[in-house]
PyMOL Python script that loads the backbone (N, CA, C, O; Angstrom):
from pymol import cmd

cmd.read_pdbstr("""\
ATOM      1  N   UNK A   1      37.133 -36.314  -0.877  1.00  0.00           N
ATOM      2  CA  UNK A   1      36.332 -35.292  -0.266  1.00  0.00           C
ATOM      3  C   UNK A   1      34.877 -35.464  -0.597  1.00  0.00           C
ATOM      4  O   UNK A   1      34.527 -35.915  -1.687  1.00  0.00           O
ATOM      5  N   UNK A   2      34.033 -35.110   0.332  1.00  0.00           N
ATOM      6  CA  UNK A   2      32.476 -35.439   0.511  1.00  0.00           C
ATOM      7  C   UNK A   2      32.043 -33.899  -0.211  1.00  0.00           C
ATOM      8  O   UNK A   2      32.772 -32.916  -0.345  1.00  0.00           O
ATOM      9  N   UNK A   3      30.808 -34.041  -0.559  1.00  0.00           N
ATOM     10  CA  UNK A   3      30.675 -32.494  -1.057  1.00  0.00           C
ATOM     11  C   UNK A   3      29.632 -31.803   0.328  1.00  0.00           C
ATOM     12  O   UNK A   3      28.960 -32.444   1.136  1.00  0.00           O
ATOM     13  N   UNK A   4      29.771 -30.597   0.241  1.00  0.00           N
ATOM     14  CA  UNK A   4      28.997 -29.799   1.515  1.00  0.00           C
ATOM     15  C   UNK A   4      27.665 -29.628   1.293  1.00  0.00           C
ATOM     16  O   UNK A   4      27.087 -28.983   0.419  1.00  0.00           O
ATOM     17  N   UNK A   5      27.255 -30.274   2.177  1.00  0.00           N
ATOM     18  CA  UNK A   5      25.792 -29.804   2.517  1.00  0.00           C
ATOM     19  C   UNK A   5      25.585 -28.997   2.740  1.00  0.00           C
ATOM     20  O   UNK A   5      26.369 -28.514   3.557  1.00  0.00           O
ATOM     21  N   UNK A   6      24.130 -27.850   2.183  1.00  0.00           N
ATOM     22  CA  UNK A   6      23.516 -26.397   2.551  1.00  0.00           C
ATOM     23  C   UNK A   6      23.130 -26.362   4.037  1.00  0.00           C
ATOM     24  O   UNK A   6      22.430 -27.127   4.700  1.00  0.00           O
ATOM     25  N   UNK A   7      23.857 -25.143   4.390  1.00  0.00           N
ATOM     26  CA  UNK A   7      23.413 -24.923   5.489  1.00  0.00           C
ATOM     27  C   UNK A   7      21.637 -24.423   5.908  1.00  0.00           C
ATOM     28  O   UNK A   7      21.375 -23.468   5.177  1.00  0.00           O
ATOM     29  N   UNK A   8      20.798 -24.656   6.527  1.00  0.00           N
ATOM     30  CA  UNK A   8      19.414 -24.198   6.733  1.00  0.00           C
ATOM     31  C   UNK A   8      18.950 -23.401   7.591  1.00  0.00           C
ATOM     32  O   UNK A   8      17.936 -23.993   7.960  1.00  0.00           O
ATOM     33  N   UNK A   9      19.004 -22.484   8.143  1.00  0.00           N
ATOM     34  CA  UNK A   9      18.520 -21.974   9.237  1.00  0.00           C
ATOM     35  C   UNK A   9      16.854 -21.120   9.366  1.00  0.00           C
ATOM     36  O   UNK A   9      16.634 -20.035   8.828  1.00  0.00           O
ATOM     37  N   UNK A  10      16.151 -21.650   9.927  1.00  0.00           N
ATOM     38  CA  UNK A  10      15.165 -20.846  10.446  1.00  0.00           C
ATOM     39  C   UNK A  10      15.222 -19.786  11.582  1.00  0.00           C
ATOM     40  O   UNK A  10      15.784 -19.919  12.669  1.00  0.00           O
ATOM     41  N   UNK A  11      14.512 -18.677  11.111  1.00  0.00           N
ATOM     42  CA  UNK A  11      14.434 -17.786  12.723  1.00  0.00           C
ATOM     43  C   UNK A  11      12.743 -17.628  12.581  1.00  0.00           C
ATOM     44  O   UNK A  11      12.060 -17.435  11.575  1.00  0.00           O
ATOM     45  N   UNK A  12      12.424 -17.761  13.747  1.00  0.00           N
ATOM     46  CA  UNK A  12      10.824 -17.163  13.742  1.00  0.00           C
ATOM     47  C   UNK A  12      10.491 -16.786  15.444  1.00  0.00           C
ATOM     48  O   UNK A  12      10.687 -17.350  16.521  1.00  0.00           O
ATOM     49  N   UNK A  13       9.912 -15.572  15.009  1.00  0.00           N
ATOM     50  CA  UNK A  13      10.016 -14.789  15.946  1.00  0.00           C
ATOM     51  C   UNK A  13       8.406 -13.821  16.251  1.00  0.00           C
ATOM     52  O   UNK A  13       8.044 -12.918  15.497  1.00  0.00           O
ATOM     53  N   UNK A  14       7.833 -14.141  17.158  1.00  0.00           N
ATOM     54  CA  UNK A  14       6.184 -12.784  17.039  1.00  0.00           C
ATOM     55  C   UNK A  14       6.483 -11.919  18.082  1.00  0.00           C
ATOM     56  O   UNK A  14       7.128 -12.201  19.091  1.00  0.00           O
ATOM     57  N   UNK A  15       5.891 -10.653  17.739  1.00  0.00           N
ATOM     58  CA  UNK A  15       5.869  -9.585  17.851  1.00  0.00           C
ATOM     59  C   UNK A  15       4.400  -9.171  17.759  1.00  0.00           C
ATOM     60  O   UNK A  15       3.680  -9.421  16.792  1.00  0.00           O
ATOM     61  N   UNK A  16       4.011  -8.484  18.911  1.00  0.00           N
ATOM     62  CA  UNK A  16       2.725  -7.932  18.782  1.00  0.00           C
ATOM     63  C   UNK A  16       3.173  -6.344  18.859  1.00  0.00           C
ATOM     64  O   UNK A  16       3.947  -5.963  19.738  1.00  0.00           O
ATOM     65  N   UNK A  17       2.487  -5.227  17.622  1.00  0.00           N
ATOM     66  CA  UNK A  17       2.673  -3.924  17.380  1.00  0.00           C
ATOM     67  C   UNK A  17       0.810  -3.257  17.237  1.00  0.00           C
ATOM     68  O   UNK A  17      -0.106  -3.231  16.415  1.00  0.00           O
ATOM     69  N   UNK A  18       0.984  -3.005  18.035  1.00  0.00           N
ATOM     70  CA  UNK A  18      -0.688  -2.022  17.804  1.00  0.00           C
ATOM     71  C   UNK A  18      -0.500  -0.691  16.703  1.00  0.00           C
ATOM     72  O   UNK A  18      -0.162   0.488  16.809  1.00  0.00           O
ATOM     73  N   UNK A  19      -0.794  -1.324  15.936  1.00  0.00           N
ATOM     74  CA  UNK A  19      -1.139  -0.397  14.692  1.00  0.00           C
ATOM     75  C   UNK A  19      -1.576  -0.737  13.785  1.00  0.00           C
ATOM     76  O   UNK A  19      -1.311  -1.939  13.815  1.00  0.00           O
ATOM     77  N   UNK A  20      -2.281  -0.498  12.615  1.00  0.00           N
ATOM     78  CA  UNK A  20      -2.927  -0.406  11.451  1.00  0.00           C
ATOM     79  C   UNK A  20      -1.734  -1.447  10.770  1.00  0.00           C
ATOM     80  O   UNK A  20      -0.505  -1.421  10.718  1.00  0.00           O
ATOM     81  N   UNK A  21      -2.724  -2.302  10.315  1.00  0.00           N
ATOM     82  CA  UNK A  21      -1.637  -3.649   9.532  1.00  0.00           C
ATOM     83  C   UNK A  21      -1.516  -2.831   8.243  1.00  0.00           C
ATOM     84  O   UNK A  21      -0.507  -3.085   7.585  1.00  0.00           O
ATOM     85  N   UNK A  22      -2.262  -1.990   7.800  1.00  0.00           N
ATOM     86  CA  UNK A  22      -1.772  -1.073   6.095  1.00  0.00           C
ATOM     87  C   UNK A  22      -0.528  -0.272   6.406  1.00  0.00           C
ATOM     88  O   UNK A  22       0.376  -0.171   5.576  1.00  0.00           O
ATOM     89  N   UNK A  23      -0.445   0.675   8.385  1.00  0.00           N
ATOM     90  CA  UNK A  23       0.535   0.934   8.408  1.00  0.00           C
ATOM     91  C   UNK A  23       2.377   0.199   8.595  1.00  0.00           C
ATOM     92  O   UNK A  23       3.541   0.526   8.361  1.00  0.00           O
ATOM     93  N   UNK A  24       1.729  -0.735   9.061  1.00  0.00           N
ATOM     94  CA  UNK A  24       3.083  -1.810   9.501  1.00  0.00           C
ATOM     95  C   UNK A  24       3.558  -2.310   7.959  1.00  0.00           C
ATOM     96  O   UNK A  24       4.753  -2.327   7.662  1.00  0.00           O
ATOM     97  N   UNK A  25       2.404  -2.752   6.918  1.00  0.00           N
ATOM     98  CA  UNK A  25       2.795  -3.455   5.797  1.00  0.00           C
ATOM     99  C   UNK A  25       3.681  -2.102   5.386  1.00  0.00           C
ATOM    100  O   UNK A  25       4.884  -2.361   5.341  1.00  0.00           O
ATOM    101  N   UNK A  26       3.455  -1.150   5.172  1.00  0.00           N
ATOM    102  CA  UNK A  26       3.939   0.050   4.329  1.00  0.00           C
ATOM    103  C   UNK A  26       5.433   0.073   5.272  1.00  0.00           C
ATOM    104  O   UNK A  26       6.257  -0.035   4.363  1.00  0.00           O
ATOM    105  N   UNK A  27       5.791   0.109   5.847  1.00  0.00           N
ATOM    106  CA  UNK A  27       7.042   0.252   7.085  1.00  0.00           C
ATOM    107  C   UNK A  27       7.905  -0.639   6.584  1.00  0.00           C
ATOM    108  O   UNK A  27       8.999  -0.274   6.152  1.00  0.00           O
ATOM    109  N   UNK A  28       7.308  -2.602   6.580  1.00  0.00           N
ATOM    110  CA  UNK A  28       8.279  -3.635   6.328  1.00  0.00           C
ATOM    111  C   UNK A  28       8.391  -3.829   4.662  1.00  0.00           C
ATOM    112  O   UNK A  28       9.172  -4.610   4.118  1.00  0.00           O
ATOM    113  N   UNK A  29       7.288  -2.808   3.861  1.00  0.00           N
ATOM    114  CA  UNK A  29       8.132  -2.681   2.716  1.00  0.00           C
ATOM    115  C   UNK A  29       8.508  -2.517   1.960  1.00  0.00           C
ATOM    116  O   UNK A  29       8.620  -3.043   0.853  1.00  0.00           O
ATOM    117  N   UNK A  30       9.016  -1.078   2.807  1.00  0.00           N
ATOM    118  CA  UNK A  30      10.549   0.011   2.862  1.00  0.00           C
ATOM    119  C   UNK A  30      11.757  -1.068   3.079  1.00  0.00           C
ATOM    120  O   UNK A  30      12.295  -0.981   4.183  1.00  0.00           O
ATOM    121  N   UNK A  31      12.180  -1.898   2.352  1.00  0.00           N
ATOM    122  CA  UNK A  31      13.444  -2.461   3.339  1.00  0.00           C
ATOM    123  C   UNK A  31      14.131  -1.373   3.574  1.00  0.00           C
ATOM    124  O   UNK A  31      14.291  -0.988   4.733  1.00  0.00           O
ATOM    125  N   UNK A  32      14.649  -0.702   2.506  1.00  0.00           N
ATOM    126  CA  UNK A  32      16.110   0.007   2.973  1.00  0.00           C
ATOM    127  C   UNK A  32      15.455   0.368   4.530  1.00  0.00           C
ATOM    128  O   UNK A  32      16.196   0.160   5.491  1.00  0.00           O
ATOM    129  N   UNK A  33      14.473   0.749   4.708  1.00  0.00           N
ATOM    130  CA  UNK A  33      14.408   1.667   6.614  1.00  0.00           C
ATOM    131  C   UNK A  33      14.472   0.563   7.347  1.00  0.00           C
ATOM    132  O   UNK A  33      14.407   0.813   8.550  1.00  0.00           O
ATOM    133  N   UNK A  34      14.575  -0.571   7.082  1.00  0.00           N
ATOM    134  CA  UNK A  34      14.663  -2.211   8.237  1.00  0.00           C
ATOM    135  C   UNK A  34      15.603  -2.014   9.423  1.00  0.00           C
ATOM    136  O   UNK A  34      15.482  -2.532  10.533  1.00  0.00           O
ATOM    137  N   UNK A  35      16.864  -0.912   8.875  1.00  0.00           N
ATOM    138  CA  UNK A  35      18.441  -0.869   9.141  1.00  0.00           C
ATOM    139  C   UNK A  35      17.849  -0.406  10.421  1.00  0.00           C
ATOM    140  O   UNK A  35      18.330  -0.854  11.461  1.00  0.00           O
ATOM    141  N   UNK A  36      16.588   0.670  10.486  1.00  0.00           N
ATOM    142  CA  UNK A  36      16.587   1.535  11.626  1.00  0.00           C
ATOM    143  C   UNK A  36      16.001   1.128  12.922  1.00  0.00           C
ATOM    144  O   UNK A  36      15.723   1.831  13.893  1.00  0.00           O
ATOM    145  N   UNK A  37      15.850  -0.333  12.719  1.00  0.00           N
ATOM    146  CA  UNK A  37      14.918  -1.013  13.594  1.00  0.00           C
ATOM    147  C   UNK A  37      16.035  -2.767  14.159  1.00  0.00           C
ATOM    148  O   UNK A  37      16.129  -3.363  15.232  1.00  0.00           O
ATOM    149  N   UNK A  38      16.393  -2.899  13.359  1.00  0.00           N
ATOM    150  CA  UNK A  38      17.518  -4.266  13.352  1.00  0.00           C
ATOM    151  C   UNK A  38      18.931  -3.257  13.885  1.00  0.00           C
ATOM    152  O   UNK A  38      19.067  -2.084  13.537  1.00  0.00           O
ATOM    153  N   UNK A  39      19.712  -3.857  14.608  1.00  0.00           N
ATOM    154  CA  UNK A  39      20.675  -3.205  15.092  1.00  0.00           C
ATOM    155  C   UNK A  39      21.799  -3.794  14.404  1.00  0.00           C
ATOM    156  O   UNK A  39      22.619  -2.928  14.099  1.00  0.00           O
ATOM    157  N   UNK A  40      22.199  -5.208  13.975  1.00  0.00           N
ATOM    158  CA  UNK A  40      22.873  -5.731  13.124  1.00  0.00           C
ATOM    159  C   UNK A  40      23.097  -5.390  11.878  1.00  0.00           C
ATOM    160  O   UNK A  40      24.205  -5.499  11.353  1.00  0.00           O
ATOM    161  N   UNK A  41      21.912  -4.879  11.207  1.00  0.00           N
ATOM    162  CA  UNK A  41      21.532  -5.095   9.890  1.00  0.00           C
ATOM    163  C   UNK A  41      22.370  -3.522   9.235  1.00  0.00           C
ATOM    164  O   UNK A  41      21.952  -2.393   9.495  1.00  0.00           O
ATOM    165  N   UNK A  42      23.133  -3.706   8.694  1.00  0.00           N
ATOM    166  CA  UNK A  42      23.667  -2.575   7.822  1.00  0.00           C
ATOM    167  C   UNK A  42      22.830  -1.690   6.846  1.00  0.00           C
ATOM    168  O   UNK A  42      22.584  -0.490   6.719  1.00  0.00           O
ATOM    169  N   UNK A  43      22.507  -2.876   6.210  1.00  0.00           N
ATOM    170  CA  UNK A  43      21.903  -1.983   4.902  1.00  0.00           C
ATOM    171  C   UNK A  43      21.036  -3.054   3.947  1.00  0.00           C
ATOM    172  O   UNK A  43      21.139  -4.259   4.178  1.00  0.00           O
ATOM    173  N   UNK A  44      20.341  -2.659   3.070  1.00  0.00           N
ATOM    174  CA  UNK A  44      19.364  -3.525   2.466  1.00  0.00           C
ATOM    175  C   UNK A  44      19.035  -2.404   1.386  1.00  0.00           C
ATOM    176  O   UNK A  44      18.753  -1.240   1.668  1.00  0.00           O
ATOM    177  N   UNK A  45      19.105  -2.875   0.263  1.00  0.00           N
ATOM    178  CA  UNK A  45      19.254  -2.512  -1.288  1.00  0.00           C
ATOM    179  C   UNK A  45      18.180  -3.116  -2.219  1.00  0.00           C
ATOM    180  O   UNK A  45      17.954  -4.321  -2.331  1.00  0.00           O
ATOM    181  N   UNK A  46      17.616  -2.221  -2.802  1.00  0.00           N
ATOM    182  CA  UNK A  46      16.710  -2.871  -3.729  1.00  0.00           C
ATOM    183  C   UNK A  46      17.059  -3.416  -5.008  1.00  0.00           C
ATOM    184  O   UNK A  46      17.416  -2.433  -5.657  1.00  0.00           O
ATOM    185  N   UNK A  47      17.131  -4.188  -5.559  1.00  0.00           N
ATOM    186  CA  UNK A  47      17.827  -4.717  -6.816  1.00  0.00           C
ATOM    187  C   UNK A  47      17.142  -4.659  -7.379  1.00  0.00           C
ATOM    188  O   UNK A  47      17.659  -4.342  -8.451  1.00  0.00           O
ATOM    189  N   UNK A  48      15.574  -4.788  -7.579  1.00  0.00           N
ATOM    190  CA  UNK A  48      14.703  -5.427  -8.602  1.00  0.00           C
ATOM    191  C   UNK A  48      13.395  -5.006  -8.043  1.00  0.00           C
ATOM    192  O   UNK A  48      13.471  -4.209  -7.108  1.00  0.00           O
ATOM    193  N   UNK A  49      11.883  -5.477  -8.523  1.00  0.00           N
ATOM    194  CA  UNK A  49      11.058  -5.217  -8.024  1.00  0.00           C
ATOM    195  C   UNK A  49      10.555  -6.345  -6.860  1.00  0.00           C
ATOM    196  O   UNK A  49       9.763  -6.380  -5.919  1.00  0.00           O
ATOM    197  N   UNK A  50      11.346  -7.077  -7.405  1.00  0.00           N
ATOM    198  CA  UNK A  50      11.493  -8.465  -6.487  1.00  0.00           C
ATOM    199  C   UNK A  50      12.067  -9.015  -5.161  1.00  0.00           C
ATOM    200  O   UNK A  50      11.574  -9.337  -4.080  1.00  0.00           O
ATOM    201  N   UNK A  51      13.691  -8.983  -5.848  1.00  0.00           N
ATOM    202  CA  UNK A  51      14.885  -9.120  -5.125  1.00  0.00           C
ATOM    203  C   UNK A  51      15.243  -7.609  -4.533  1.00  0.00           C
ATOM    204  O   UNK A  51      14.948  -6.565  -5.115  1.00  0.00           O
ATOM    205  N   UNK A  52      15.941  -7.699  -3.255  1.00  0.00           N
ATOM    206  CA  UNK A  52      17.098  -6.725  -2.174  1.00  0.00           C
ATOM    207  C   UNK A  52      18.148  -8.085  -2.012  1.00  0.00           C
ATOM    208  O   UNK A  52      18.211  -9.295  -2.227  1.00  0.00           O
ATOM    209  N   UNK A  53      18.975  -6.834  -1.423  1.00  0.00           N
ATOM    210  CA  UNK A  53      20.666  -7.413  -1.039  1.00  0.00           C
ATOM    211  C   UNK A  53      20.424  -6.194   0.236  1.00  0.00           C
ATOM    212  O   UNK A  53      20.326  -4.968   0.288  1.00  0.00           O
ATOM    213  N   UNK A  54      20.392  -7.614   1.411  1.00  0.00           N
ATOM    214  CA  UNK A  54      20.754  -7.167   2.839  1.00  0.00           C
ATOM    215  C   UNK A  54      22.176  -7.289   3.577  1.00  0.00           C
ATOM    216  O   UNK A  54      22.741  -8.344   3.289  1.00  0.00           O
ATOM    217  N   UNK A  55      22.684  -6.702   4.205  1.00  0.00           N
ATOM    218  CA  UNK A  55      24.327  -6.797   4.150  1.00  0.00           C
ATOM    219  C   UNK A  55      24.069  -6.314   6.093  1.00  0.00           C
ATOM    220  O   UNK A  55      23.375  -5.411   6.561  1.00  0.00           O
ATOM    221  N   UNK A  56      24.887  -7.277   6.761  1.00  0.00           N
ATOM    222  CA  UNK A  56      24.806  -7.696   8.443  1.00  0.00           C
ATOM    223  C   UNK A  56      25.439  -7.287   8.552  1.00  0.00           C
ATOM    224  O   UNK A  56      26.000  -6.822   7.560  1.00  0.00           O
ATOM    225  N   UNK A  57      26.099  -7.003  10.164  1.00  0.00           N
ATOM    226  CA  UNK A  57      27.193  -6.924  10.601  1.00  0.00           C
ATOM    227  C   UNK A  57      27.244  -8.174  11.433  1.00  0.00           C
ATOM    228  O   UNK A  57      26.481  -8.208  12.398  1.00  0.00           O
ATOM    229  N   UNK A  58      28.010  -9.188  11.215  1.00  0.00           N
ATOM    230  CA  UNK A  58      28.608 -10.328  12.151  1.00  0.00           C
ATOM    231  C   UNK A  58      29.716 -10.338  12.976  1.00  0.00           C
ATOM    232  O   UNK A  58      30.542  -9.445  13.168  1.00  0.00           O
ATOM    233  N   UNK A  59      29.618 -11.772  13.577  1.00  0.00           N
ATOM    234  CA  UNK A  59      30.690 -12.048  14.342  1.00  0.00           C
ATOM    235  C   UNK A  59      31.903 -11.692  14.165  1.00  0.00           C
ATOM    236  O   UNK A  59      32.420 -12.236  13.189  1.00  0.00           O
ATOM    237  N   UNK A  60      32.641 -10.898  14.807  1.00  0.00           N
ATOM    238  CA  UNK A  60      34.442 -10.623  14.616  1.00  0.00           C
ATOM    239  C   UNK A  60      34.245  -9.385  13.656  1.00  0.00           C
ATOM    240  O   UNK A  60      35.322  -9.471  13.065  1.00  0.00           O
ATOM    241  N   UNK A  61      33.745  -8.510  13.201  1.00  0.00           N
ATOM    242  CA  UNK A  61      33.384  -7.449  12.551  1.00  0.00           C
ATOM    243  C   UNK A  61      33.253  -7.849  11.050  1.00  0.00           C
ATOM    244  O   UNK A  61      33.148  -7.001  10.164  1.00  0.00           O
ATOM    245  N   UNK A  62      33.264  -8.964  10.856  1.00  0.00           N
ATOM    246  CA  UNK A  62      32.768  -9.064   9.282  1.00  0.00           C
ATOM    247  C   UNK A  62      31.673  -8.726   8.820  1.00  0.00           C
ATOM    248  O   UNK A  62      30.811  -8.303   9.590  1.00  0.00           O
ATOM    249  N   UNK A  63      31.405  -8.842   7.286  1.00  0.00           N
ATOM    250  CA  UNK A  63      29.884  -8.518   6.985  1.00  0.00           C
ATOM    251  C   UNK A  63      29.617  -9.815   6.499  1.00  0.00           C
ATOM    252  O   UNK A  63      30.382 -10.773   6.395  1.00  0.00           O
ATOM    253  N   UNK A  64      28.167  -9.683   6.158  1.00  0.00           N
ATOM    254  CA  UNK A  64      27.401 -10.724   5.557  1.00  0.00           C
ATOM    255  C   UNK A  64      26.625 -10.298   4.459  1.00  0.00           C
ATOM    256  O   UNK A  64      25.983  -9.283   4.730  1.00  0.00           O
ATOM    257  N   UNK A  65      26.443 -10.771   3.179  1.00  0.00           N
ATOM    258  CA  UNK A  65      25.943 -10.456   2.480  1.00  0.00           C
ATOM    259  C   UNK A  65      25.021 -11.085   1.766  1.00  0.00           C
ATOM    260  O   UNK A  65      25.682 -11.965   1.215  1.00  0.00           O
ATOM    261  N   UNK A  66      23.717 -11.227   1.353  1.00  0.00           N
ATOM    262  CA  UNK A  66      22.827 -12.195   0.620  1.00  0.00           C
ATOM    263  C   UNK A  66      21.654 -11.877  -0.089  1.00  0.00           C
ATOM    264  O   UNK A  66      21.121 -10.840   0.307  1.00  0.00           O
ATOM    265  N   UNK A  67      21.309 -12.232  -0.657  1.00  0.00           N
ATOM    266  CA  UNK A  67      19.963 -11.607  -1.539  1.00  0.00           C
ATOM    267  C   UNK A  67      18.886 -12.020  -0.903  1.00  0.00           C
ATOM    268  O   UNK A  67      19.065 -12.868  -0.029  1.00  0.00           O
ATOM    269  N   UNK A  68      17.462 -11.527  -1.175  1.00  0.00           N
ATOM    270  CA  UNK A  68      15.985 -12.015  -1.071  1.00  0.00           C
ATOM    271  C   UNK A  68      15.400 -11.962  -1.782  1.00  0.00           C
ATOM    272  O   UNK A  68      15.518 -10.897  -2.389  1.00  0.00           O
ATOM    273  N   UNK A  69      14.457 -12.805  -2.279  1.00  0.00           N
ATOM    274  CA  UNK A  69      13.192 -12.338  -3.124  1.00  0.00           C
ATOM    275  C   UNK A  69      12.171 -12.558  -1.796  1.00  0.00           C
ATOM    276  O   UNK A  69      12.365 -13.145  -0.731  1.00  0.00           O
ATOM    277  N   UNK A  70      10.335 -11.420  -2.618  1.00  0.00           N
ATOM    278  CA  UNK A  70       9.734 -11.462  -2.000  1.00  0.00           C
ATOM    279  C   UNK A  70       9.181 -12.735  -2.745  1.00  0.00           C
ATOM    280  O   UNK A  70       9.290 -13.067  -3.925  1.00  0.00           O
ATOM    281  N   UNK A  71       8.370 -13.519  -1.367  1.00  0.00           N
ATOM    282  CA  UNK A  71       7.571 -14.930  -2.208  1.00  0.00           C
ATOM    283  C   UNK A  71       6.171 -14.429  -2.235  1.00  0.00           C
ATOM    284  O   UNK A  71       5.452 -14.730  -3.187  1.00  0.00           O
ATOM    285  N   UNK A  72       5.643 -13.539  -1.068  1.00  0.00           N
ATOM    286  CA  UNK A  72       4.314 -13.497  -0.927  1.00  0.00           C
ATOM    287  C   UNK A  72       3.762 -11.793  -0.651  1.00  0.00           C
ATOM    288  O   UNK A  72       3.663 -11.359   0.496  1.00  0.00           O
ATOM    289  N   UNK A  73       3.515 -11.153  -1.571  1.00  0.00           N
ATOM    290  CA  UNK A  73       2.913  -9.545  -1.193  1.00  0.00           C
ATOM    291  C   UNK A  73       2.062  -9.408  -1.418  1.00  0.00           C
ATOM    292  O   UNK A  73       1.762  -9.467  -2.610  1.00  0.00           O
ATOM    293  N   UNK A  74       0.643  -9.008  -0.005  1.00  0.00           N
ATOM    294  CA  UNK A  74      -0.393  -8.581  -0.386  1.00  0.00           C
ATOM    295  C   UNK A  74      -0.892  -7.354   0.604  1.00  0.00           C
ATOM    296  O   UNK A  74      -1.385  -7.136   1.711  1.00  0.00           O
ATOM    297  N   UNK A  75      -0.325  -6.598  -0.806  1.00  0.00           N
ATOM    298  CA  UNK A  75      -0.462  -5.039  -0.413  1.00  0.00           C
ATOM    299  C   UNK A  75      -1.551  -4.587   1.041  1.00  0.00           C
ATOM    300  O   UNK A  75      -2.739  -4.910   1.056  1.00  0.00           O
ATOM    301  N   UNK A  76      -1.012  -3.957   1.966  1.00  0.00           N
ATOM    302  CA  UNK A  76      -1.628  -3.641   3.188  1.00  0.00           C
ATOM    303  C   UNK A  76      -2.090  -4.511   4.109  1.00  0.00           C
ATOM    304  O   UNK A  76      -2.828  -4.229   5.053  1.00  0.00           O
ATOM    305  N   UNK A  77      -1.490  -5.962   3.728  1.00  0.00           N
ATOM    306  CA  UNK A  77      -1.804  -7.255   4.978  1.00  0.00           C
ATOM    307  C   UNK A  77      -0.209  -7.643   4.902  1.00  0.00           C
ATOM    308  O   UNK A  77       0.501  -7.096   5.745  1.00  0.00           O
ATOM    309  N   UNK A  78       0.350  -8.437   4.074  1.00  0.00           N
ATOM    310  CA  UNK A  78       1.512  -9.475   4.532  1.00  0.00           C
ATOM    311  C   UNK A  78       2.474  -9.300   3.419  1.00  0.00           C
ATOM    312  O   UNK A  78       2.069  -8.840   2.352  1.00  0.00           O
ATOM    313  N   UNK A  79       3.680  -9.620   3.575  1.00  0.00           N
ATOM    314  CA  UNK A  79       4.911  -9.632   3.171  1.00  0.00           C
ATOM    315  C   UNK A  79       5.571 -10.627   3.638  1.00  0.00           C
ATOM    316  O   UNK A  79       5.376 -10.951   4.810  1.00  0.00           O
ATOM    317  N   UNK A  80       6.852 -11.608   2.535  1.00  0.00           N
ATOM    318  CA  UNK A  80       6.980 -12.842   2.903  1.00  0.00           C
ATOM    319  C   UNK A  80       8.122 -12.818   2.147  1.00  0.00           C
ATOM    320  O   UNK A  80       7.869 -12.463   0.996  1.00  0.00           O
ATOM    321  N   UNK A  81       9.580 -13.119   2.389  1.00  0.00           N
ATOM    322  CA  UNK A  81      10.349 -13.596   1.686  1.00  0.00           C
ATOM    323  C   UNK A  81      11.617 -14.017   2.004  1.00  0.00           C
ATOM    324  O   UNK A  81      12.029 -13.678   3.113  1.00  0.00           O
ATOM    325  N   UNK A  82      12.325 -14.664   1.312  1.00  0.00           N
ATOM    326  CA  UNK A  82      13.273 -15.678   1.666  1.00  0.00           C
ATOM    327  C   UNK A  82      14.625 -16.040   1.248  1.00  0.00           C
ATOM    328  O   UNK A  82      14.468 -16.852   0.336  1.00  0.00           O
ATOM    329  N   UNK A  83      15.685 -15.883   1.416  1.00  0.00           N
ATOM    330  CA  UNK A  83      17.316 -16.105   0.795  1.00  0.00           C
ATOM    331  C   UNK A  83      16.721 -16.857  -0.341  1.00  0.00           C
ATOM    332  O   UNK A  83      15.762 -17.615  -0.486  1.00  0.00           O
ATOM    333  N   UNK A  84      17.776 -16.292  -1.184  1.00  0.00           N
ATOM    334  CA  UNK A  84      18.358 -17.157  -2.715  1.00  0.00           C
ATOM    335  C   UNK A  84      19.713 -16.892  -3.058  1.00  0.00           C
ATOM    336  O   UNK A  84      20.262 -15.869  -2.648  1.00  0.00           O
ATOM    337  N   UNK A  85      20.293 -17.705  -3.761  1.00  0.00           N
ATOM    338  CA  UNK A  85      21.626 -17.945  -4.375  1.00  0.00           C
ATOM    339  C   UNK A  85      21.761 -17.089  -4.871  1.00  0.00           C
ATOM    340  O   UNK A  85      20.820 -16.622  -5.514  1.00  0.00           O
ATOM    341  N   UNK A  86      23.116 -16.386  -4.822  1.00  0.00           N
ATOM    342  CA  UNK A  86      24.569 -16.876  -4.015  1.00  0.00           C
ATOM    343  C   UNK A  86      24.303 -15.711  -2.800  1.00  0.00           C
ATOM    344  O   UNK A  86      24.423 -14.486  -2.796  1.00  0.00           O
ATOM    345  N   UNK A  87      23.751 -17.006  -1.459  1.00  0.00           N
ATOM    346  CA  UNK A  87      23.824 -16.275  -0.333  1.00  0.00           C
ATOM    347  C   UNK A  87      24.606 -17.251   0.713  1.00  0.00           C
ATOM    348  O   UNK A  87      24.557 -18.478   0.618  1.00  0.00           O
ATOM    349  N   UNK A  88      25.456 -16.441   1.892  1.00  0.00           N
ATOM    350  CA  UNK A  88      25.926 -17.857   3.394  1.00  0.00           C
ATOM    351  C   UNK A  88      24.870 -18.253   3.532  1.00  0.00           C
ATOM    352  O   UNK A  88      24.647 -19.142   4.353  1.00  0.00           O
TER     353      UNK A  88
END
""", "prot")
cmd.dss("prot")
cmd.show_as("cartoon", "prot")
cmd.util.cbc("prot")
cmd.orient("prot")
């Protein structure tokens, strides 16, 4: 047996929102309120000041479950972050 390669996926996606980028930054991050805007997205948990655990709803009614850290926060412009282990 061969050992498994990580799976990679990118999504990238723009969106233009007319509003105050201090108000949008403050909105995306609230995760837990993400749920109310993503129709998939179950739920999203804060673990840390760092890390959340976002939990999907997928294909065939399963869930999905995986962590994030943030990589990049600067308060009232941008927010940036990305899966880490142990995530699908």
């Amino acid at each position: 047996g061969g050992q498994m390669q990580p799976k990679v996926s990118t999504v990238d996606r723009s969106v233009t929102i007319f509003k105050p980028r201090e108000e949008l930054y403050e909105f995306w991050h609230g995760f837990e309120r993400l749920p109310e805007i993503f129709e998939h997205l179950e739920e999203v948990q804060t673990i840390d000041e760092n890390v959340t655990q976002w939990t999907t709803k997928a294909i065939g009614g399963v869930t999905a479950t995986w962590r994030a850290i943030t990589t990049v926060d600067r308060p009232g412009e941008y927010i940036a972050w990305e899966s880490i282990e142990p995530s699908d």
